[in-house]
N, CA and C atoms as a LAMMPS dump frame, in Angstrom:
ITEM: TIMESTEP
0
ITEM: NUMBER OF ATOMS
189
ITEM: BOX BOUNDS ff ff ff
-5.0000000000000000e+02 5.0000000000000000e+02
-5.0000000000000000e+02 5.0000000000000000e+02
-5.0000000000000000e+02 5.0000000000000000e+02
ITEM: ATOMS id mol type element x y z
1 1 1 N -47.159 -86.206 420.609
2 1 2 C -47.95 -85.557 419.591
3 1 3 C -47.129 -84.522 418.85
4 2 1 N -46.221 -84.128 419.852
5 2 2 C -45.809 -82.691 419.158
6 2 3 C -44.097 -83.645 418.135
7 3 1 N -44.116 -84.748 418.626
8 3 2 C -42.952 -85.168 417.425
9 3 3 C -43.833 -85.469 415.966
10 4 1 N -44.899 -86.089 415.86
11 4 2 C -45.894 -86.238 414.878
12 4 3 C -46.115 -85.151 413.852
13 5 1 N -45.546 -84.098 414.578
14 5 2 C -46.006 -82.63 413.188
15 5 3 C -44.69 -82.401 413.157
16 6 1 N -43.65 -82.669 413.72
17 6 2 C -42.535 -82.513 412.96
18 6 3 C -41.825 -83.681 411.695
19 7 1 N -42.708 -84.696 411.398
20 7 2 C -42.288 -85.33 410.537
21 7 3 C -42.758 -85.027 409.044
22 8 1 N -42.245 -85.072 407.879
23 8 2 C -42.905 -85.208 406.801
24 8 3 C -44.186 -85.818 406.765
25 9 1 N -44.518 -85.131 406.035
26 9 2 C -46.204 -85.904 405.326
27 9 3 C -45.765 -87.115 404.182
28 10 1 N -46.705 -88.142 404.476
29 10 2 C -46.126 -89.078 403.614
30 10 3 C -47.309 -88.874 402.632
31 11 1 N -46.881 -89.621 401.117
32 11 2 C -47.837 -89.661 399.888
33 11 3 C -48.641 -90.68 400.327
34 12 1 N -49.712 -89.897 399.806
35 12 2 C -50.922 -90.617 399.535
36 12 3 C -50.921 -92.163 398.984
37 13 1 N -51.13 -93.204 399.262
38 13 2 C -52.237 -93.973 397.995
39 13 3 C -52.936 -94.11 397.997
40 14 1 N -53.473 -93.777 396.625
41 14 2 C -54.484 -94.249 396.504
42 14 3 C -55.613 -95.488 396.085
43 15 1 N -54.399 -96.308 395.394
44 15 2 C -54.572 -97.897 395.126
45 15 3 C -54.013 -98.706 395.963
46 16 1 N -54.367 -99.426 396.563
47 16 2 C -53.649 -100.676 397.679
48 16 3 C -53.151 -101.554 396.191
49 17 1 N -52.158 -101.555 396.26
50 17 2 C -51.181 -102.667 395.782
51 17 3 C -51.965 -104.292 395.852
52 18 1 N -52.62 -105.295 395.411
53 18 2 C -52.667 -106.263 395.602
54 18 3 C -51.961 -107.035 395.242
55 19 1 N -51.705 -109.087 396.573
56 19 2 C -50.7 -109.421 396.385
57 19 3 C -50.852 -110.177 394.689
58 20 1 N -49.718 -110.144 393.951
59 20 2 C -49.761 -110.593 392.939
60 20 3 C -49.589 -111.899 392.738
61 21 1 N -49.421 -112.298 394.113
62 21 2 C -48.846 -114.1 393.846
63 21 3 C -50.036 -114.774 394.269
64 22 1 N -51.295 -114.398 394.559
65 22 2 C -52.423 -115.419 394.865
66 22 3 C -52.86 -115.009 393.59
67 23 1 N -52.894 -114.257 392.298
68 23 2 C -53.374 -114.164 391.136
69 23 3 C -52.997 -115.237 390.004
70 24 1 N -53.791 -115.634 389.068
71 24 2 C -53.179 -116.422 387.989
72 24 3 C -53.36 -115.386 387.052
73 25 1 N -52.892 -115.859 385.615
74 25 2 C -52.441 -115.216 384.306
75 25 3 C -53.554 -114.198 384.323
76 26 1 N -54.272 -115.043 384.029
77 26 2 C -56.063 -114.414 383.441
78 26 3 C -56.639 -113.218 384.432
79 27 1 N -56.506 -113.554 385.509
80 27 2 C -56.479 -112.974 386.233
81 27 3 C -55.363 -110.987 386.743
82 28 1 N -54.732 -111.756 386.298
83 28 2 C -53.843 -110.322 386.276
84 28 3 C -53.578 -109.753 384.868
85 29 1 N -54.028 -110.206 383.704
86 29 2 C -54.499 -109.552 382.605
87 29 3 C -55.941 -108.843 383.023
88 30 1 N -56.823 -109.014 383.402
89 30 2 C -58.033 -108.762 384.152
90 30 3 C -57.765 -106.92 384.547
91 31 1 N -56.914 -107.678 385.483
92 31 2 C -55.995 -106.204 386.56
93 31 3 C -55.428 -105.457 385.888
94 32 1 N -54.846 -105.615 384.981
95 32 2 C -53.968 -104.614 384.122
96 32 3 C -55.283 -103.711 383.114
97 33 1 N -56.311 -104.506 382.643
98 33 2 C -57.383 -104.047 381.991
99 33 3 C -58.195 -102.759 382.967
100 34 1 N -58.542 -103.3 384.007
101 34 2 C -58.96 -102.348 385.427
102 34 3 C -58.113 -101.064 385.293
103 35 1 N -56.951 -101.608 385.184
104 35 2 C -56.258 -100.232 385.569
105 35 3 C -55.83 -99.406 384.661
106 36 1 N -55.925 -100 382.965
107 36 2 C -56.155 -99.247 382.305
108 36 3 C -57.293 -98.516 382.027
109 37 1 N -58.23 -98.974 382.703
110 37 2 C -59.649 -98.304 382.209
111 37 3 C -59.482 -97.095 383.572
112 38 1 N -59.081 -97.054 384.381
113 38 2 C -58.925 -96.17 385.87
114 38 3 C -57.667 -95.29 385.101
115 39 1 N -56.596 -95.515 384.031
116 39 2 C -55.969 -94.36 383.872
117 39 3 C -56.918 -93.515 382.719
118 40 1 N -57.411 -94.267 382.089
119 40 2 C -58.253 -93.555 380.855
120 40 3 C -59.139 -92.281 381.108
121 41 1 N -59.939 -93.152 382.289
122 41 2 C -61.066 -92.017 382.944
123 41 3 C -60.413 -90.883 383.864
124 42 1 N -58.869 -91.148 384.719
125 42 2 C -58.069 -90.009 385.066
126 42 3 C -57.966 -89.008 384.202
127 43 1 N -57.385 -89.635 382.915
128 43 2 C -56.871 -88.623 381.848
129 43 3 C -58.055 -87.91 380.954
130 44 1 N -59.271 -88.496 381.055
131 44 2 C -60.245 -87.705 380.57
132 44 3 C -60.643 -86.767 381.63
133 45 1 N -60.785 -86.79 382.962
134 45 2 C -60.945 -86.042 383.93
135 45 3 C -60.144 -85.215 383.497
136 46 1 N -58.805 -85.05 383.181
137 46 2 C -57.164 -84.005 383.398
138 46 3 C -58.312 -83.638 382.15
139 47 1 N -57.695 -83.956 381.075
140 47 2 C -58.827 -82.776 379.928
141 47 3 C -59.625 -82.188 379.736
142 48 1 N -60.833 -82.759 380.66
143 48 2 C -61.77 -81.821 380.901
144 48 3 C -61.27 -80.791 381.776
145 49 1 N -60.66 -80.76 382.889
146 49 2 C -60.311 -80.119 384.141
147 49 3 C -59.281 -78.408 383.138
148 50 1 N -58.698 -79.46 382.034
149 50 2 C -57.473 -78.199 381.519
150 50 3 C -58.303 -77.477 380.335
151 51 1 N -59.469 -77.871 380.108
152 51 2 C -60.284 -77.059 378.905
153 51 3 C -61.311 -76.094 379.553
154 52 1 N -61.673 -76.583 380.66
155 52 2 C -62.524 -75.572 381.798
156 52 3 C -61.565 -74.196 382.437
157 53 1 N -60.085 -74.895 382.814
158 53 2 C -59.226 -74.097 382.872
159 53 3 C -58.715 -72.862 381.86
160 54 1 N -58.778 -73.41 380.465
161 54 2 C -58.309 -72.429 379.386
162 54 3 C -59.522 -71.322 379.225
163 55 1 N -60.487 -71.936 379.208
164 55 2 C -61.565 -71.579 379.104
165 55 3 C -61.734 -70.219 380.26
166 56 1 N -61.638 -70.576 381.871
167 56 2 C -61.94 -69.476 382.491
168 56 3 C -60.696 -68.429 382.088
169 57 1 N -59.287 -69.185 381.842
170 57 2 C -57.685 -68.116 381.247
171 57 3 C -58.594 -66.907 380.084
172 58 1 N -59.369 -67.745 379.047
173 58 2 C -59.675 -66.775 377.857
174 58 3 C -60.73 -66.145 378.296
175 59 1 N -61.534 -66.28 379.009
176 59 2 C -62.406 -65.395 379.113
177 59 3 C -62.232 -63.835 380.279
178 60 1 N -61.041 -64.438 381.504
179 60 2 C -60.705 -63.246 382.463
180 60 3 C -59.301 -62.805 381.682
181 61 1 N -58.566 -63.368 380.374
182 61 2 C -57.368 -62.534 380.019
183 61 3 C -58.06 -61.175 379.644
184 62 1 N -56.699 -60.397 380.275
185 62 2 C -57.026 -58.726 380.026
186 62 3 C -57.139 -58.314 378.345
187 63 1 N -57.895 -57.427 378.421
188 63 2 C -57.899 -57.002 376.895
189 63 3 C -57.046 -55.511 376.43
């Protein structure tokens, strides 16, 4: 146990990789669509997250 906390922490994933060779064309155009729609809604999350952020910056900056 005690070698277990001396190792690095490994990264996260959070997407399992699927195998790409039981996929056809259509199919992994499909996947690429998925995962553009999963970065879209990330990056609207990040914008909202950094306008809530500016937002609490302007309202506690000192005057």
């Amino acid at each position: 146990m005690a070698q277990d906390e001396d190792l690095p922490l490994r990264k996260r994933h959070r997407l399992e990789p699927l195998p790409l060779d039981s996929l056809g064309v259509e199919e992994l155009h499909e996947y690429i669509q998925e995962l553009r729609n999963e970065i879209a809604r990330v990056e609207a999350d990040i914008t909202r997250k950094q306008s809530h952020r500016s937002a609490a910056d302007a309202f506690f900056k000192p005057r």
